[in-house]
C-alpha positions in Angstrom: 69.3 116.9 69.8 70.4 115.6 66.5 67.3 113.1 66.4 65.0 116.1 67.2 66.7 117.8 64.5 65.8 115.4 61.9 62.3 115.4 63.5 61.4 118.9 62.9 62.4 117.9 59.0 60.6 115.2 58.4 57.7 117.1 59.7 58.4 120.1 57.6 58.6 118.3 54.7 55.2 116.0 55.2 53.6 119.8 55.4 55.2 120.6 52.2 54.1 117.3 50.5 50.2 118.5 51.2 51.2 121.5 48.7 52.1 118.7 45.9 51.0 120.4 42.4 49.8 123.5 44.8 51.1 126.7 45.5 53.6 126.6 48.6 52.5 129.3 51.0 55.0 131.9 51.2 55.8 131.1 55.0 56.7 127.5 54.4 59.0 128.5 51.2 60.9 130.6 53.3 61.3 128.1 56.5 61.9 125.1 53.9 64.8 127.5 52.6 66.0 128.2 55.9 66.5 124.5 57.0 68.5 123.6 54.1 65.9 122.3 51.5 67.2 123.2 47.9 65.3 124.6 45.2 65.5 121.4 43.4 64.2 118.8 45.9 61.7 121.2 46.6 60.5 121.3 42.9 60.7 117.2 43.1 58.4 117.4 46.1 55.7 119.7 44.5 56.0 118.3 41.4 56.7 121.9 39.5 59.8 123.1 37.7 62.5 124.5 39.6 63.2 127.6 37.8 59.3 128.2 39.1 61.1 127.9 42.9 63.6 129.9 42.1 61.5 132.9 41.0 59.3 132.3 43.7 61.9 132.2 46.2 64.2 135.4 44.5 60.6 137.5 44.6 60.4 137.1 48.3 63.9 138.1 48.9 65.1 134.6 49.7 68.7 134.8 48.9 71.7 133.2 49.6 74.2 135.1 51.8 77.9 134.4 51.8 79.8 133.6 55.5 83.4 133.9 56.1 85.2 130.7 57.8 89.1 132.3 59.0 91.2 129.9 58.5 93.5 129.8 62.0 97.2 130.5 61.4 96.4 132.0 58.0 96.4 135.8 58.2 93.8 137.5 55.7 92.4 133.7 54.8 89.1 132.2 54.8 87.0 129.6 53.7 83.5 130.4 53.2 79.9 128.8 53.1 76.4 130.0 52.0 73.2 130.4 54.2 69.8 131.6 54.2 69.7 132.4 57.6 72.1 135.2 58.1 72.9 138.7 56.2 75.7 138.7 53.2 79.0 139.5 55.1 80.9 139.2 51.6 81.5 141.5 48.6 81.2 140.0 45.7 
């Protein structure tokens, strides 16, 4: 599974590396942002700045969302990670 894993990411990012100097399709932003590709290796890969990823990615919504981790044996504790692939479940 792991090995498949890396795989499918390899892949994704040899589809990316046809964009280089390009415009990403919108699609491939969002699934790049999905599997854990930050807006700065992205930027290295197309060869734009990353503040140009950034606005790209914010425009279509593409935001981080905030998970809680409970900490077991700790009443009203948690630990917490961001994702791009689940709603915000935290107030800021």
């Amino acid at each position: 599974w792991f090995i498949e894993q890396m795989k499918e990411l390899v892949e994704l990012e040899e589809k990316i590396l046809k964009y280089k100097s390009k415009k990403l399709p919108d699609d491939l932003l969002i699934q790049a942002k999905k599997d854990g590709f930050a807006d700065k290796y992205l930027a290295q890969l197309l060869n734009v700045p990353e503040e140009q990823i950034r606005k790209r990615r914010i425009a279509l919504d593409v935001v981080e969302a905030w998970e809680p981790v409970p900490v077991s044996g700790v009443e009203n504790a948690a630990y917490y990670f961001s994702t791009y692939n689940a709603p915000n479940k935290v107030e800021v």
